[in-house]
N, C-alpha and C positions, 0 to 999 in steps of 0.2 A: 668788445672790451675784454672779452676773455688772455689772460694771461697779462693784463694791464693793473686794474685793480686787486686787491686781497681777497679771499673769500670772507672775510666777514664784513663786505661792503655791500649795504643794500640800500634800493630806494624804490620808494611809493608813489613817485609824483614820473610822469613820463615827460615834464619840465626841468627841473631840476634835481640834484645829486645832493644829501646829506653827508655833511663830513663831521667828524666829532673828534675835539681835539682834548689834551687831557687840563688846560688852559685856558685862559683869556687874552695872555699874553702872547702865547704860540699862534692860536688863533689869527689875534687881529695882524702878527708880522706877516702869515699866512696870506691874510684879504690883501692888505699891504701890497706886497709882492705881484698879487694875481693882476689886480690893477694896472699894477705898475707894467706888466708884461699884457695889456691889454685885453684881459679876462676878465668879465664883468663876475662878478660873488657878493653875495650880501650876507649878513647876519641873519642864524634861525631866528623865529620869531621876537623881528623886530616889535613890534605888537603890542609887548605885555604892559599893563599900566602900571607895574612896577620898574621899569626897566626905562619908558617914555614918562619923558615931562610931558607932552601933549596930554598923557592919562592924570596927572596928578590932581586934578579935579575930581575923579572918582576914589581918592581917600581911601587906596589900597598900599598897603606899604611893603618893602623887602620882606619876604619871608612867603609872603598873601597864595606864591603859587610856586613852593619849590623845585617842584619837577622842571615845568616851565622855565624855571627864572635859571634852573644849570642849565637848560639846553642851548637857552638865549645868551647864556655868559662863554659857553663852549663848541659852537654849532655853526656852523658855517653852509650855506648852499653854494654850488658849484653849476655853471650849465649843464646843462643835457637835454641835447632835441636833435630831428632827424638832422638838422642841418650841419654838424659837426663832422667832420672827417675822424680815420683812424688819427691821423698825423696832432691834428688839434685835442684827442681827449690822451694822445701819447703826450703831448707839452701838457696841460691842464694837469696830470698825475705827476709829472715831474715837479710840477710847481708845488704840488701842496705838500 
């Protein structure tokens, strides 16, 4: 990936790639787009019980975990595994 990505792009998972957008809106045209170009990406943590109706039984509200709840409003994951070529994570940066 060298010369592909920024230097201040990093990731912890040797599954997926962290992206960080400065938006919600930038974001989701982002996932949109990746989709739509046959790139599967999901929101960072999907997860939080503020963010999922599925958690609204546990009676935590907006605010409950703000760290969390910016990353989940701005955070995107991207693939990354061996199985990816140069070619495919050279589209994948283009896209986002």
């Amino acid at each position: 990936m060298n010369g592909i990505l920024h230097d201040n792009w990093y990731a912890f998972s040797p599954h997926c790639y962290p992206v960080m957008y400065n938006d919600e809106k930038t974001r989701d045209s982002r996932l949109i787009g990746l989709e739509k170009g046959g790139v599967e990406a999901r929101k960072l943590f999907s997860c939080l019980p503020t963010q999922e109706k599925a958690y609204s039984l546990m009676g935590y509200e907006e605010g409950a975990f703000p760290i969390a709840e910016e990353i989940g409003r701005k955070g995107l994951f991207v693939p990354a595994h061996q199985d990816l070529t140069y070619d495919d994570i050279k589209l994948i940066c283009s896209m986002l």
